[in-house]
N, C-alpha and C positions, 0 to 999 in steps of 0.2 A: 161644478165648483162654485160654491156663494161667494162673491163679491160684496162686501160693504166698503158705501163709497161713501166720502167723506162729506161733511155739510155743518159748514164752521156752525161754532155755536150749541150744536144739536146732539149734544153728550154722547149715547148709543151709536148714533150712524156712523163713530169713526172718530170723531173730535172732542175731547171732554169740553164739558160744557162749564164757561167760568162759576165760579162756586159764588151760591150767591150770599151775601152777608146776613147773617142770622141775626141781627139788631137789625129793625129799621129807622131808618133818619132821618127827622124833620121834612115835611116837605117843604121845599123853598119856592121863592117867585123865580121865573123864569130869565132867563138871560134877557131877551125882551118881549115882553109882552106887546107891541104892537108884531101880531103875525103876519103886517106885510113888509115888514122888516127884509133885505132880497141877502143874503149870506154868498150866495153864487146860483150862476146862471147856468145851464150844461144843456147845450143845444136847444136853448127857450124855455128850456124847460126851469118852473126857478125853484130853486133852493131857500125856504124862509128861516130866519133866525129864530123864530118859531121851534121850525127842523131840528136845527141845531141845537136848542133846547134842552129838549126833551130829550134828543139821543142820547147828549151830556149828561143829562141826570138818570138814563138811565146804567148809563154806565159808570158811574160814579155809585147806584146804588146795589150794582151788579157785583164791584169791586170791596166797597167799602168805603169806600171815601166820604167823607164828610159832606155835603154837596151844600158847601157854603157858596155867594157868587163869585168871591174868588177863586174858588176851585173849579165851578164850573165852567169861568171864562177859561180859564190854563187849559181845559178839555178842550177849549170849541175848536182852535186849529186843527188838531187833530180828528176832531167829529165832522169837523166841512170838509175832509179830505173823505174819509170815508163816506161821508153821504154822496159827494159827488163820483165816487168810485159806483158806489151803488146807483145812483140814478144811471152813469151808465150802460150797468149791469141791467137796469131794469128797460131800458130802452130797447136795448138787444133781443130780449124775454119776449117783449109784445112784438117787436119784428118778428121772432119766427114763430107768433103765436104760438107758445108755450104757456099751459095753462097749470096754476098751480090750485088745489083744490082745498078747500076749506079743512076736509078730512088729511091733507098731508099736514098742513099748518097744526092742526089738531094733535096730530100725532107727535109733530116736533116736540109741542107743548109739554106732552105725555116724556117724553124724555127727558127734557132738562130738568122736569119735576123729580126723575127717579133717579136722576145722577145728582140729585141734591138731597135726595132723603127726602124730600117732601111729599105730603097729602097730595091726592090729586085736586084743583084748584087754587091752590094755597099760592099759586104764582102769581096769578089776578091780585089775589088779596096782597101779597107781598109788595108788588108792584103799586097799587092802590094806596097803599098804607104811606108809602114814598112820596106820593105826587106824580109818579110817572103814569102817562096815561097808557094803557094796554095795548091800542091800535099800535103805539110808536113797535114795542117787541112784537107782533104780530108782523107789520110792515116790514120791517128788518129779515124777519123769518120767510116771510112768500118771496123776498128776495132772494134770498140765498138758495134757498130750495129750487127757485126757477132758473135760475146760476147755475146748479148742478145740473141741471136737463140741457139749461146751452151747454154747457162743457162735454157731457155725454153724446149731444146728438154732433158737435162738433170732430170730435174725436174717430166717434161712430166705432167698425169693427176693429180699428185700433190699438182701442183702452184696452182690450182683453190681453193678456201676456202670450206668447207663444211660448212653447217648450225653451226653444231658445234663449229667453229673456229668464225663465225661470232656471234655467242649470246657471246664468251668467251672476245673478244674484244668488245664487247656495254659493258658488265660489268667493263672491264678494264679502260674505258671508263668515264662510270658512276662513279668507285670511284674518279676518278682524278678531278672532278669538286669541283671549287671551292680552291685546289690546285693551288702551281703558278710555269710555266716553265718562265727557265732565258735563252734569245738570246747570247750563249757565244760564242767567237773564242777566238781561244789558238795559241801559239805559245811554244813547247815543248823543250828541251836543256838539253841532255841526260847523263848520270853521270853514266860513263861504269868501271870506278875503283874509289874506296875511293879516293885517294888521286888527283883525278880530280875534286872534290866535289869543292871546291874553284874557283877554275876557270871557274867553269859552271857556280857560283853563281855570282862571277863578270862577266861574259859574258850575263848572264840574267837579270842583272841591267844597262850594258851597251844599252842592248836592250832597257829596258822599258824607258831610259833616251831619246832614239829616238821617239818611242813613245809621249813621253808627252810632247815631242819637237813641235808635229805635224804630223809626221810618221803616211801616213796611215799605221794600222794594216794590211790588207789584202797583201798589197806590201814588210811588214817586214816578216812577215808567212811567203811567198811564197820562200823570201830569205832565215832566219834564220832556222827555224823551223824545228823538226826533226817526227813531226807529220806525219802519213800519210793524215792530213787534210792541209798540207802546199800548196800542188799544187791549193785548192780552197780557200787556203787564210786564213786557220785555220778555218773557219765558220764550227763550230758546227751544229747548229742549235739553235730549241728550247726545252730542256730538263728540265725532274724533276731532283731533288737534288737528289733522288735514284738512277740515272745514272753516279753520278760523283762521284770522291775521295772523302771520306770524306771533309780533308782539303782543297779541291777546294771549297766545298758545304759551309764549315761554311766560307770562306769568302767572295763568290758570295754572299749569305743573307747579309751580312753586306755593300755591295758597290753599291753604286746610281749609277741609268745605263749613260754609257759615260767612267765609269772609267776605271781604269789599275789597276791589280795586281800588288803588291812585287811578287815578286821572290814564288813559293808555292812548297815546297819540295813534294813530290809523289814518289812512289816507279820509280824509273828509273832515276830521274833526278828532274829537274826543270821548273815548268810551269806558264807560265806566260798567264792571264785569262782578254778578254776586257768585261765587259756588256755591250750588245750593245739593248737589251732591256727586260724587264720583264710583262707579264702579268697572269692573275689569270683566271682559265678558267672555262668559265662560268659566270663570274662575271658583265659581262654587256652586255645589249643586240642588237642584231644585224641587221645591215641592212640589209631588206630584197627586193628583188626586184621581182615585177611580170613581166613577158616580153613577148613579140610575136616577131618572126622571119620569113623570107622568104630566102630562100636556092635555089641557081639555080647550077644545074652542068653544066660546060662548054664539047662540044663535044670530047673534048681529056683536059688531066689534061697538066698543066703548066710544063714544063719540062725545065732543067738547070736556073731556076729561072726566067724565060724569057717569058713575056707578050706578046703570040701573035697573029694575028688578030681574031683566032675565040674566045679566052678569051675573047680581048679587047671590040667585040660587045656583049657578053653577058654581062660585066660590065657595058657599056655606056647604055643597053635596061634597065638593070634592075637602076639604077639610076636615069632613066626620068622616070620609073612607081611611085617610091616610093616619088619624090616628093609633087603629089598633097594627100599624102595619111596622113590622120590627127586621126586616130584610130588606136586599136590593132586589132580590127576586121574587119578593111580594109588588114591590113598585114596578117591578118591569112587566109583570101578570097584569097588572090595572091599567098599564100604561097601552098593553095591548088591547085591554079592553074597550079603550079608547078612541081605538082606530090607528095604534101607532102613527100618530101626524106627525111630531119628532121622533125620532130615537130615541128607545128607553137608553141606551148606552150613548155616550159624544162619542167616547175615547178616551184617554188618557189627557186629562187637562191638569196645565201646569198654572197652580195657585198665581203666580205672579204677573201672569197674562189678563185673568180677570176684571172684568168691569161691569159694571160700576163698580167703585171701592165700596162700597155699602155689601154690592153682591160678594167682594170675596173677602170680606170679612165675617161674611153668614158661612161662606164654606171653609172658614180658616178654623173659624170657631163651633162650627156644629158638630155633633157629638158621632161618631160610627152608629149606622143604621137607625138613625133618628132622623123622621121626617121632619123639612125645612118648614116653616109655615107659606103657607099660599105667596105664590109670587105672582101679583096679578100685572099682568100686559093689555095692550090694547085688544088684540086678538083672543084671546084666551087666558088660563089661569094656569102655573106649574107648579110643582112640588117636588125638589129634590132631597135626595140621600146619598150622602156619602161611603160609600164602601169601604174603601182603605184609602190611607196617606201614605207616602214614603216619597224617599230622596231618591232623585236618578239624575244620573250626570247630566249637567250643561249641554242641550243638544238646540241642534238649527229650530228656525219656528216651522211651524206645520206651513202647507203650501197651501193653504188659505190665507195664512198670515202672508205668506211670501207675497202672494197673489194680490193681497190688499195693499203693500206695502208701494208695490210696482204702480197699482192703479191709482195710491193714491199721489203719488210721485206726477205721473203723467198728468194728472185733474189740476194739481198745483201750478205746474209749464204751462199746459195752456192757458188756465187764469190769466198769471201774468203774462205773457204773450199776447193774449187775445185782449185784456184790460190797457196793457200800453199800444196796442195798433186802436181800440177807441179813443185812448186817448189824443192819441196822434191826428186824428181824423174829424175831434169835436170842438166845438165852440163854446168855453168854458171860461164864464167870467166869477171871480171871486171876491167880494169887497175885504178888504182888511178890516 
């Protein structure tokens, strides 16, 4: 059973990757340019406003946001939280000498490029073009990545689900059909003494006034929000009512998706709730797609995202075969020829499940028994064809999905579990 485990940030492995703004924005001067500027300290280790910086403007140009100084100061609390989350995370990493390697970093890279539509390198320049320097998203990335190996090696034989865990999630599963989860992002505005209460409540109207001005959501989160979901823009996700406040739950049911919350008192503060969409699961049924594929691995994998000549000839070979090829039983003949490394057959995959949205908009719209054009990977290059489409009822996800689903649930617990016992335990000084 394959396992893809999650690795924020890194589009394919599991987590879509923030989309990144296709206008790029002025570069600006840094929050401070003296980089010994100290933001916070985390067990000696210092944090320079510097740091904070650069994270800020990379994530402002990740988002969209304008990355004027004022914007970027509104970022920095929330970017010295995270960095300090991440140093850490990174303290941990070098404890249990965990080693993350240039080629994983590489390959992260190789993802968010292709859940963005982008050329391979075109992130460099992207990032470039901005002001942000490259090191800052690389450093971010050998973090995370080395995060995931603590979490993994933590967990250990664990993480893997037993049968048990898998029949208890189909049931969990099975009752929710027919049930309906609501697409929310929040934006949170925290009420730390009574007599702050007022203030929040006007500062969470001033909000939503931006908002229903036209204010994307995701770029007010990122600013305002004291969420720990601000840094992705408040995106929730898709949840039942059983996961929210009450008082969020009875006014999500009553708002047509698009809308904006009032102000919604909640234990802490004041939260203000988008519906960004609602459906009922199970309730209609899905397209289904039969497919055949041909898989070539290139003599060495693609490295620094950089197409070159022995790739290039296994791309251009395999693109003049698949032309005259007008069956799925011509693709699954080549595919053998191959060496079957994948499956010329997955199975029955269900269009809605697909990722990146780039990929399932190639198989939503490609034509019956017409080769895709090369889908080139790090590893190798593929070419699918679609066989047939049709409808088949609403049915559970496949038990890899299931599998994923478990494993990625448990990666999450321990994060925070293992993030708040560092916390507990370090010496973390912060200037305001």
């Amino acid at each position: 059973m394959k396992l893809l485990f999650r690795a924020a940030l890194l589009g394919s492995l599991s987590m879509a990757a923030p989309a990144l703004a296709q206008t790029v924005a002025p570069a600006v001067p840094a929050l401070a340019p003296d980089s010994s500027g100290i933001a916070a300290v985390v067990n000696g280790q210092v944090i320079t406003t510097q740091d904070v910086a650069g994270r800020a403007l990379l994530l402002a140009v990740t988002m969209g946001i304008n990355p004027t100084p004022d914007a970027l100061t509104r970022l920095a609390p929330q970017v010295t939280k995270q960095l300090v989350d991440q140093t850490l995370q990174q303290q941990e990493i070098t404890k249990l000498n965990i080693n993350v390697t240039d080629a994983d970093v590489a390959a992260a890279i190789g993802h968010i490029e292709q859940n963005n539509n982008m050329p391979q390198g075109a992130l460099r320049q992207h990032l470039g073009a901005a002001g942000v320097p490259f090191s800052t998203l690389l450093s971010q990335i050998r973090t995370e990545l080395g995060w995931q190996a603590v979490l993994h090696q933590v967990l250990g034989p664990g993480l893997s689900p037993t049968p048990g865990d898998m029949n208890a999630e189909k049931s969990a599963l099975k009752a929710e059909l027919g049930s309906t989860k609501y697409h929310l992002a929040e934006i949170f505005v925290p009420v730390t003494d009574p007599s702050d209460d007022t203030p929040a409540q006007n500062f969470a109207n001033t909000v939503i006034a931006q908002l229903r001005a036209g204010a994307p959501f995701p770029v007010v989160a990122a600013q305002f929000s004291q969420a720990q979901t601000a840094l992705s823009g408040g995106d929730l996700g898709y949840i039942p009512t059983s996961q929210m406040d009450p008082a969020v739950a009875t006014t999500v049911q009553n708002m047509p998706v698009g809308a904006i919350s009032n102000p919604i008192r909640v234990p802490g503060g004041y939260e203000i709730v988008q519906l960004q969409d609602k459906h009922e699961i199970g309730d209609q049924p899905q397209m289904t797609l039969n497919l055949r594929q041909v898989f070539v691995s290139y003599p060495s994998p693609i490295s620094n995202g950089q197409v070159g000549p022995a790739q290039a000839a296994v791309i251009t070979k395999l693109a003049g075969q698949v032309k005259t090829l007008t069956s799925c039983d011509a693709v699954a003949a080549l595919n053998t020829q191959y060496g079957n490394v994948h499956p010329a057959d997955p199975g029955p995959v269900a269009l809605a499940t697909v990722t990146p949205a780039t990929f399932q908009t190639l198989l939503g719209s490609l034509p019956l028994n017409k080769a895709s054009p090369p889908l080139v990977q790090q590893a190798g290059v593929s070419v699918v064809m679609v066989c047939s489409r049709g409808l088949a009822a609403a049915a559970l996800p496949s038990d890899d999905d299931i599998a994923n689903t478990i494993v990625s649930r448990r990666v999450d617990l321990e994060s925070q579990q293992l993030l708040d016992i560092l916390r507990h335990r370090a010496m973390i000084t912060q200037n305001n």
